[in-house]
N, C-alpha and C positions, 0 to 999 in steps of 0.2 A: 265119627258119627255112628250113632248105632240105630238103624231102622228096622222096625219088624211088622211086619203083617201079620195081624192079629187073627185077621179072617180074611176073604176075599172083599171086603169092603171095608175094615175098618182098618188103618194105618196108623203106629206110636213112631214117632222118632225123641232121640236124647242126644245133645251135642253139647261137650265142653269144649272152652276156644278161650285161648291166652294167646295175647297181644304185648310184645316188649318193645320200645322203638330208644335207640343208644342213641345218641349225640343228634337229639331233636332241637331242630330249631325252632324258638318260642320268643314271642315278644314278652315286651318288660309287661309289670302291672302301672297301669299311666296312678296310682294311688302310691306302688311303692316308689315311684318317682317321687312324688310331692315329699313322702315320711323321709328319703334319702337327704335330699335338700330343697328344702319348703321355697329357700328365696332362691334356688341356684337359675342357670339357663336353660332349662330344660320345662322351668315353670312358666307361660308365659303372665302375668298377671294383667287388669286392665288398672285405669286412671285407681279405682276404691280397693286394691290389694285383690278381688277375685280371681283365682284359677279360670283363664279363658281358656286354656291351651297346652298340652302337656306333649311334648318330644319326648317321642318313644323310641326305642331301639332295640335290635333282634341281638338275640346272644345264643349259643350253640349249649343248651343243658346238658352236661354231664354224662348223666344217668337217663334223661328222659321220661318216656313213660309207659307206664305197664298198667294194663285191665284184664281181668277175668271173668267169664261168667259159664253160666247153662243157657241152651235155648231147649226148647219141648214143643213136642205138636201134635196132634193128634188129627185125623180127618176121618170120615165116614162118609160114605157112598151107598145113594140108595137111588132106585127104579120108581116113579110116577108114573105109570104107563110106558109107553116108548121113550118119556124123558126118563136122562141119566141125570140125577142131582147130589149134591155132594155137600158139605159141612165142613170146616177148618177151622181149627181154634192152634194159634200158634202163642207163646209166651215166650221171652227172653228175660233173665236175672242178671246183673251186673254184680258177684260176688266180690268183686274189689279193682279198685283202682287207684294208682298213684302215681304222683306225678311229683318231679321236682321244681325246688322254688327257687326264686331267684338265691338266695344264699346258699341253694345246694343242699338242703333239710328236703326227706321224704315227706311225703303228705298222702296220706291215706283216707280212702273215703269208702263207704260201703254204698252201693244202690238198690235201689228198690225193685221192681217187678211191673212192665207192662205184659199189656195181653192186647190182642189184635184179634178177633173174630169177624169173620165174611163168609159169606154163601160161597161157594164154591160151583162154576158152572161147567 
C-alpha cells in the first residue's frame, strides 16, 4: 500500500492486491450438467420432458482461482467553523480474473471500475 499525505488535509493512497486460491472447491454449472447428459440422473425432468431439477455436485478445481486489481482513494479535510468536515472518493479496478472450468480450461475475464463517494464525518 502506498499512502501519502499530500498536505495536512489532503490524503492519496494506491494499492495493488492479487488473490490466488489452489484446489478450491466449486460447484458444477447445473447447465453444464444438462450439456453432459441431457437425459442422465442428474436431470430431473417433469411428465412434458422439462428440466425441473438438476443434481449438482462439488468438485475440488485444480488450479482454482486467481484476481487482481488496483484500489485508489483520495480524501480531503476541511474546517466549517468548529466543524471538522471531510470528503472521500475511493475506486477499485479488477485488472483480471480467472478461474477454472469444470474441464480444467483457464477462463479469463477482465472488470471494469466502481467508484463509491461519501461525505466523510
Amino acid at each position: 500500500m502506498q499512502r501519502s499525505a499530500v498536505s495536512s488535509r489532503l490524503t492519496l493512497s494506491l494499492d495493488y492486491w492479487h488473490y490466488k486460491y489452489k484446489n478450491q472447491i466449486q460447484l458444477k454449472n447445473g447447465q453444464a450438467v444438462i450439456n453432459a447428459d441431457p437425459n442422465g440422473p442428474n436431470v430431473i425432468r417433469d411428465g412434458s420432458g422439462v428440466a425441473q431439477s438438476i443434481v449438482i455436485s462439488s468438485y475440488n478445481a485444480p488450479s482454482g482461482t486467481g484476481t487482481s486489481g488496483i484500489d485508489a482513494a483520495a480524501s480531503y479535510r476541511f474546517d466549517i467553523g468548529a466543524a471538522r468536515r471531510g470528503s472521500r472518493c475511493a475506486t477499485t479496478s479488477a485488472i483480471s480474473r480467472r478461474m477454472t472450468s469444470i474441464r480444467g480450461r483457464w477462463s479469463t475475464t477482465a472488470s471494469g471500475i466502481a467508484a463509491i463517494t461519501r461525505p466523510r464525518r
